[in-house]
C-alpha positions in Angstrom: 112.4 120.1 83.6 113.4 116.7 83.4 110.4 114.4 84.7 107.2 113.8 86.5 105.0 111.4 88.1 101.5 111.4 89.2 98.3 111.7 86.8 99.8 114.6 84.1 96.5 116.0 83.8 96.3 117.0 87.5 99.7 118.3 87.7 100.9 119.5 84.4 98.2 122.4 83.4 99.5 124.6 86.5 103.3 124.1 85.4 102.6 125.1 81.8 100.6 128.1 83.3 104.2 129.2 84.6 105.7 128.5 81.9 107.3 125.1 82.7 108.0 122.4 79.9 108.5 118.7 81.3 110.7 116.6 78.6 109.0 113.4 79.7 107.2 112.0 82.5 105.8 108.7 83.8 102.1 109.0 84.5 101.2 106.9 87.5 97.2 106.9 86.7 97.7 106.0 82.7 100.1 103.4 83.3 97.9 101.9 86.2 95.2 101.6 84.4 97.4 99.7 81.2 99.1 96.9 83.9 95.5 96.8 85.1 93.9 95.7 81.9 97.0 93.7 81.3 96.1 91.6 84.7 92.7 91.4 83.5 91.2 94.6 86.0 90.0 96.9 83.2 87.9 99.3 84.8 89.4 99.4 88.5 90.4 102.8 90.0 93.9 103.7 89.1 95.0 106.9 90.2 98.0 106.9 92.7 96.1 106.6 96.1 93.7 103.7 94.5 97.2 102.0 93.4 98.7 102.0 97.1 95.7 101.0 98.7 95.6 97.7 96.4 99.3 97.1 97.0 98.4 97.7 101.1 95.5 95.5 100.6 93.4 98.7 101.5 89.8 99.7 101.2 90.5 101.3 97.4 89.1 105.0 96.6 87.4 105.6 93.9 89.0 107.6 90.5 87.2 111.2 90.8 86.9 111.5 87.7 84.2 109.7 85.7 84.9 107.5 82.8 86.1 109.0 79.8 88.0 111.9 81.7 84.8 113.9 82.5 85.2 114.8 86.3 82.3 114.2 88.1 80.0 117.0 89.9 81.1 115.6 92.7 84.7 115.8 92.1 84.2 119.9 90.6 82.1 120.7 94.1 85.3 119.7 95.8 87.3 121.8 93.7 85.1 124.7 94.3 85.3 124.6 98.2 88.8 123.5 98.0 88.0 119.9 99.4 89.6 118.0 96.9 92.3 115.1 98.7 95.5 116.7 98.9 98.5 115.3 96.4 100.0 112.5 97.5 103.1 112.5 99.5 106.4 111.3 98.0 106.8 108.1 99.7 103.5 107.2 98.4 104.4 108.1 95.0 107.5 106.5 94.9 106.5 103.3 96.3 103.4 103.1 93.4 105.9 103.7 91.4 108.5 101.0 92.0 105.5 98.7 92.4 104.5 99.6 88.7 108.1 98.7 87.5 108.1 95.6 88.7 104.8 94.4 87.0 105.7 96.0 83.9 108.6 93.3 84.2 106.4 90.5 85.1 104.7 91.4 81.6 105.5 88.8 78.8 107.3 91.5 76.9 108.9 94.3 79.4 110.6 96.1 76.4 107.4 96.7 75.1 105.3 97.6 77.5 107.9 100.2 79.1 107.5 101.4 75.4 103.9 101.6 75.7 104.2 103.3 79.0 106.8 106.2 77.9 104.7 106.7 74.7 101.3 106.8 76.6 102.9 109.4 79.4 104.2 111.3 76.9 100.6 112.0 75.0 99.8 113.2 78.3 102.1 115.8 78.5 101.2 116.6 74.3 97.7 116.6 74.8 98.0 119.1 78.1 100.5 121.3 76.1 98.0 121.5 72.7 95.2 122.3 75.1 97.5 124.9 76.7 98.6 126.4 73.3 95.3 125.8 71.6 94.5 125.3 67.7 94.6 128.6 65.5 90.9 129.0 65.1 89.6 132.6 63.5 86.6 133.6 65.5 86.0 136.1 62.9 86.1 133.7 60.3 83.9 131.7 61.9 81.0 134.0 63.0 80.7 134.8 59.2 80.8 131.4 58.6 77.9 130.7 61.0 76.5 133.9 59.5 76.2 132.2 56.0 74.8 129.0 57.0 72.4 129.7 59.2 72.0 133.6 59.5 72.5 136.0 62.1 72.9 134.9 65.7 69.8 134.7 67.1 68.9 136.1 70.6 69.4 133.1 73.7 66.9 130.1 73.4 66.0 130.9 69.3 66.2 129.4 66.5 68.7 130.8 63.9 67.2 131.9 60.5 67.9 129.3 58.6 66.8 126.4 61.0 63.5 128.5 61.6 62.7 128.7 57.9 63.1 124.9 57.8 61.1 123.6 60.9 58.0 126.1 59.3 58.9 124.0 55.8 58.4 121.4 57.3 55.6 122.1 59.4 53.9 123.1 56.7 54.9 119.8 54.5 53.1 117.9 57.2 50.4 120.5 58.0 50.9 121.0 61.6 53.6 122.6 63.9 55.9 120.1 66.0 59.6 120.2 66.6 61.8 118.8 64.3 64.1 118.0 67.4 62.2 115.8 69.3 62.3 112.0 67.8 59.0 111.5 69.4 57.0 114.1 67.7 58.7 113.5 64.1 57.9 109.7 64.4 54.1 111.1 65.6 53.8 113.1 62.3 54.9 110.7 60.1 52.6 108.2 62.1 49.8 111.0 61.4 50.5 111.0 58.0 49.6 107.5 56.9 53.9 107.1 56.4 55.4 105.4 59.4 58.9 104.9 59.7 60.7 102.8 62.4 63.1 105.4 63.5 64.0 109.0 62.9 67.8 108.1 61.2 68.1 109.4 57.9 69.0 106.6 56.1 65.2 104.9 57.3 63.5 108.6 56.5 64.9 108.8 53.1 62.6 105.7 52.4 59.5 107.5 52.7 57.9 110.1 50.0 56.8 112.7 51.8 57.3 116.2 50.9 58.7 116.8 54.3 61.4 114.7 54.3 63.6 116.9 52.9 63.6 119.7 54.2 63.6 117.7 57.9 66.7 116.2 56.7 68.4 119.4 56.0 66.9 120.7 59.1 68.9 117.9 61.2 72.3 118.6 59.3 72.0 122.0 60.1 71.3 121.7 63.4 73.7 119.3 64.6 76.1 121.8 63.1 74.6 124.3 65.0 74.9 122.5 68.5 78.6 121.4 67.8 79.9 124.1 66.1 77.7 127.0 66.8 77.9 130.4 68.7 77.6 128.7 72.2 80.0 126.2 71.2 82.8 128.9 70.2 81.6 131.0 73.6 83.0 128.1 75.5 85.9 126.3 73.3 87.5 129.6 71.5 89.5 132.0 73.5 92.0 134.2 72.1 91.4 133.3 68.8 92.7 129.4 69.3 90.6 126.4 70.2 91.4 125.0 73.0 89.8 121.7 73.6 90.3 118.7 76.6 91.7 115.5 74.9 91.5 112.7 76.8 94.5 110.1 76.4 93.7 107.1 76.0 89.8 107.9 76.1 88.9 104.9 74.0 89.6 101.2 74.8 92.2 101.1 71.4 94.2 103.5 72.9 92.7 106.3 70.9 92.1 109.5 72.0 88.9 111.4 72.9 87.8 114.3 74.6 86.4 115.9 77.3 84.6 118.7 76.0 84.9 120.9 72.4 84.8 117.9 70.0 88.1 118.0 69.0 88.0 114.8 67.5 85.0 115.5 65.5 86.0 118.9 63.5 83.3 119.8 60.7 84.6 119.9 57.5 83.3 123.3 57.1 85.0 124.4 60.3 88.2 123.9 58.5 87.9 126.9 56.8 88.6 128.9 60.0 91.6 127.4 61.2 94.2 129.8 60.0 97.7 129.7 60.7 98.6 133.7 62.6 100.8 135.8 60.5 104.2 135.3 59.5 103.1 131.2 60.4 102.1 128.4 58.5 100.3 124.5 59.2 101.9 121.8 58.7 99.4 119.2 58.3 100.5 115.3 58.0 98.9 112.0 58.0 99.9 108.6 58.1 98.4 106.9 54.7 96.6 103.6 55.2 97.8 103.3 58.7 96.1 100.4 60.2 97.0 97.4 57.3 100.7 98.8 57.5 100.7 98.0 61.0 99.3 94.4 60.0 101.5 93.5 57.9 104.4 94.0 60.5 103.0 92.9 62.6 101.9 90.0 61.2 105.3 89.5 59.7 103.7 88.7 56.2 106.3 89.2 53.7 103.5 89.2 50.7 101.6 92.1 52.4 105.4 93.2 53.9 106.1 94.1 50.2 103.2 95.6 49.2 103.1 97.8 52.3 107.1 98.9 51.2 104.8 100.5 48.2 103.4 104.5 48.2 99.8 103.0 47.6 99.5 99.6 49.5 96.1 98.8 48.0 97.6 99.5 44.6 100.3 97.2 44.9 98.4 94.4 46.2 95.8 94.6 43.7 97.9 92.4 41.5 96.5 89.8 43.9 92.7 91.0 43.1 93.1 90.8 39.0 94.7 94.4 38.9 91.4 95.9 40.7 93.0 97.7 43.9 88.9 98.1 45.2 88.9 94.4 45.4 92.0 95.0 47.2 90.7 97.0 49.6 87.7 95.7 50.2 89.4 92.6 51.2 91.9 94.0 53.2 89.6 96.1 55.3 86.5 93.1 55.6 90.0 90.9 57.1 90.6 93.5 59.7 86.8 94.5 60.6 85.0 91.3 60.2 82.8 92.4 56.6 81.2 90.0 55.8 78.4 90.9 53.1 78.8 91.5 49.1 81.9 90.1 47.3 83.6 90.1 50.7 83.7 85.8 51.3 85.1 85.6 47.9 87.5 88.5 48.1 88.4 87.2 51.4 89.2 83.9 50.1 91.7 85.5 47.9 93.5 86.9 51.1 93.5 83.8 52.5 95.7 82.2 50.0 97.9 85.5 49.2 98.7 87.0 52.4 98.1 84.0 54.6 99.8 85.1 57.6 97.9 88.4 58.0 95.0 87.0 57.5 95.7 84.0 59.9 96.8 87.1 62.3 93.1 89.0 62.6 91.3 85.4 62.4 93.4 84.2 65.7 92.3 87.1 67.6 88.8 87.0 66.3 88.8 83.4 67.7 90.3 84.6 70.6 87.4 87.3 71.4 84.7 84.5 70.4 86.0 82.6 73.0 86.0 84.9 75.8 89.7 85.6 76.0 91.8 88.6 76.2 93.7 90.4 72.8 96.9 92.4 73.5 98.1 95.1 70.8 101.9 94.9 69.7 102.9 96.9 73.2 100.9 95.0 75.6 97.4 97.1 75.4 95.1 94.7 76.6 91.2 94.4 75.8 88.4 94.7 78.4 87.1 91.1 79.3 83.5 90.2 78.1 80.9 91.3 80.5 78.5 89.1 82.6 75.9 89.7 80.1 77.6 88.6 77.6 78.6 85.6 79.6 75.4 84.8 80.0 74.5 85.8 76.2 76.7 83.2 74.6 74.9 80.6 76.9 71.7 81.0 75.5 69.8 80.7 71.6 72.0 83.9 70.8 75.6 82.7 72.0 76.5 82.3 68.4 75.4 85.9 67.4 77.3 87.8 70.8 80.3 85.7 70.1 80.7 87.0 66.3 80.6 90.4 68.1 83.1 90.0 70.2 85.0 88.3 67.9 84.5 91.3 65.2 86.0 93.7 68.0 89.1 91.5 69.2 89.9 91.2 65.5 90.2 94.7 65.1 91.5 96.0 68.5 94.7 94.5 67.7 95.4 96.3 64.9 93.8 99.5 65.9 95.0 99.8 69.1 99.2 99.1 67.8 98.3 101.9 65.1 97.3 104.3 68.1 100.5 103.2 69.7 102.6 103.7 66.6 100.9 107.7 66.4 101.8 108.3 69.9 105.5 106.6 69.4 105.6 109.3 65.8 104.0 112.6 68.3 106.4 111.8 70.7 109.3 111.9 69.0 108.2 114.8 66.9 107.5 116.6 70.0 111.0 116.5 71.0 112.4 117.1 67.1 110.4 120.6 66.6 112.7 123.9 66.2 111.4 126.0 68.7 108.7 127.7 68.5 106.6 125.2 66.1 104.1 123.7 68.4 102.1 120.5 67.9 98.3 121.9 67.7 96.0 118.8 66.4 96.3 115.4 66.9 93.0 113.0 65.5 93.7 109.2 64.6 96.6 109.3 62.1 97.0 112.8 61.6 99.2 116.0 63.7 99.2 119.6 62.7 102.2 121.7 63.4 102.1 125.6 63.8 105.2 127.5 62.8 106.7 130.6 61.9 106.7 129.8 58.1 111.0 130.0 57.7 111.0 126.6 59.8 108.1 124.8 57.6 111.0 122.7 55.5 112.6 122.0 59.4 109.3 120.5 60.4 108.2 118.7 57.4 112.2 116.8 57.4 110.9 116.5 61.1 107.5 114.2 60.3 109.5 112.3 58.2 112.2 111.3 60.8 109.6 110.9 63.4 107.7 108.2 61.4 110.9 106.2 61.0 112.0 106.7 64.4 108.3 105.3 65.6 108.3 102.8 63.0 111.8 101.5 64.5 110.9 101.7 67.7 107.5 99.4 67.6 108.6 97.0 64.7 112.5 96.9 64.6 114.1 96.4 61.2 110.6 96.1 58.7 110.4 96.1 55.0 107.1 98.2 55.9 106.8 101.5 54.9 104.8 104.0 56.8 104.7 107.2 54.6 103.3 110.6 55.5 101.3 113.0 53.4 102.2 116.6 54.5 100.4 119.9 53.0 102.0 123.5 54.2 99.0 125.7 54.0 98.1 128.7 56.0 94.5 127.6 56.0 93.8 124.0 57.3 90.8 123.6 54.2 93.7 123.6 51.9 95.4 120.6 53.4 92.7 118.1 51.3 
């Protein structure tokens, strides 16, 4: 199937179910709500209906689904009783439609932003097809997994083993029962025990001696394991022996992706252990090596950091800069493009300055630019959210200076964050189309894709990754001394990838 239009996550899920593959599409609802950030409207309704009503100068609907792709319990009430608004009609679709090409040509750079538009639609349709074909995920694996770190599953509403042993440690370090889950009662205890501390984060408890600390900290780890990664987690999120969670393109402001539900994005190090390629398969797992000051330096055009980014190790190859020390080197690089300030960072800094002068004079630009209330594009045309009332009103008063910084600390980096999300969609989607059938991608977080395939097509798909970053690199920055190399592991077992 050749195309389609409308919001991909409404429409694609059922074609998959039958079987259907769509080569590309244009997503009416993600690339609404780009041109509306680009005019400055972050934040205003933008599926197809909400888009004709503005160009009818109608009241506009609101999106039913809540921010960050979670549809409201409104929105999954109508879908229960089968109220939910019908599609919309093709005139409607093809009028939002021609209305969306001609703002993306009012844009100060068309070519890009239809770039940004066919690489956003097209994480729409990967992230629907890796939900649809899920991650290979061992359920047996992981139960004895679960098994060894915390004990046996426990009946509904217990504690596992483990965790139990630990809250009665530490109730018996403080010499009464509370829960170690509530904030309240751990700051009361500590309150009780002559050692207050301000909050219950472990970096302020590991400042107290008290023989309970440790064993609450432990207690914490473990159980944040527990809630994300536990039985009921798997009950939900596993079926069929693949994990199957709801990304959400375009979830964060950058561009990045998030998700909806099963943490996707935030995979336990642990948990790696049970993703397991099937039989007869293999992973192939890849990652883009110091992604975000490669994209600085094209797009910043410094030929300085250009050269040292045509390098294997970037830091390494600027540290010439630094007296040979490539931590110098980093530390610079990444306090240019996050704002650090503290340490040897000013002196470090000043060193950038003078030896790659035109990256540096790239992120302080748009860090002026956010200080200043003003809106920061990425290379495409991904455009920031504008500052908020409050923080209007913030920089008007004895704070100003401090909200500004802020703001300036996030434009600085949303330019280069958000054109490194763009160039990882640009390398998925043409990977997508490069794959021998049946390697599917699985994984996507940040910089890194997984690919599972019968194990005879591993050297196919590896060649694969390596045209795709060239292809994406070409496609956002043209003809670029930059290098943008990928590290690829073929494992059967996703722990053996690092």
């Amino acid at each position: 199937m050749a195309t389609i239009r409308l919001d991909t996550r409404e429409v694609y899920p059922a074609l998959l179910e039958r079987g259907v593959r769509v080569s590309r599409c244009h997503d009416l609802a993600l690339t609404e709500g780009l041109l509306l950030a680009y005019e400055g409207r972050h934040g205003e309704p933008r599926s197809a209906r909400a888009a004709h009503a503005r160009l009818h100068g109608l009241p506009v609907p609101a999106d039913h689904d809540e921010p960050g792709g979670h549809r409201g319990p409104e929105a999954r009430q109508a879908a229960l009783f089968g109220d939910e608004p019908p599609p919309p009609d093709a005139g409607l679709v093809a009028e939002v439609h021609a209305d969306q090409l001609r703002r993306i040509e009012a844009t100060a750079d068309p070519h890009r932003f239809r770039l940004l538009v066919a690489a956003e639609s097209a994480g729409a349709l990967i992230a629907a097809e890796m939900g649809r074909d899920g991650m290979p995920w061992r359920r047996d694996l992981h139960d004895a997994l679960l098994t060894e770190m915390l004990g046996p599953r426990p009946a509904h509403g217990m504690r596992p083993a483990r965790l139990q042993a630990l809250a009665d440690e530490v109730a018996a370090a403080f010499g009464t029962p509370f829960n170690p889950d509530s904030p309240q009662q751990i700051l009361k205890a500590f309150k009780a025990a002559g050692t207050p501390v301000p909050s219950t984060r472990a970096h302020d408890l590991r400042q107290v001696d008290h023989p309970g600390v440790a064993p609450l900290l432990a207690y914490k780890e473990l159980a944040r394991f527990h809630s994300f990664h536990g039985w009921a987690w798997a009950d939900q999120w596993v079926r069929d022996d693949r994990f199957r969670p709801e990304y959400v393109v375009g979830g964060v402001v950058s561009g990045r992706w998030a998700t909806s539900g099963g943490g996707a994005l935030q995979i336990h190090k642990a948990m790696r252990r049970v993703v397991v390629a099937d039989e007869g398969w293999t992973l192939v797992v890849a990652d883009a090596a110091q992604l975000e000051p490669r994209v600085l330096a094209a797009m910043a055009g410094d030929r300085a950091l250009a050269r040292a980014a045509g390098q294997i190790d970037l830091y390494q190859a600027m540290a010439r800069a630094f007296g040979g020390d490539r931590d110098h080197a980093k530390i610079a690089m990444l306090s240019a493009m996050y704002g650090g300030t503290s340490g040897d960072a000013p002196k470090l800094l000043a060193v950038m300055r003078q030896r790659f002068g035109d990256a540096y004079r790239f992120v302080e630009d748009a860090a002026r630019a956010g200080e200043e209330g003003r809106l920061v594009r990425s290379w495409l045309g991904r455009t920031c959210p504008p500052p908020s009332a409050r923080w209007r009103a913030l920089v008007s008063g004895p704070e100003g200076g401090r909200a500004a910084r802020d703001r300036g600390r996030f434009t600085r980096n949303f330019v280069v964050q958000a054109t490194a999300a763009e160039w990882a969609l640009a390398l998925m989607a043409v990977l997508r189309g490069l794959l021998p059938d049946p390697a599917r991608l699985v994984f996507f977080q940040h910089d890194e894709v997984m690919v599972h395939c019968p194990r005879e097509l591993a050297d196919q798909v590896v060649a694969a990754v390596g045209r795709a970053a060239e292809e994406a690199t070409r496609l956002l920055f043209g003809a670029t001394p930059v290098r943008f190399p990928m590290g690829t592991a073929v494992v059967r077992c996703y722990a053996d990838a690092k």
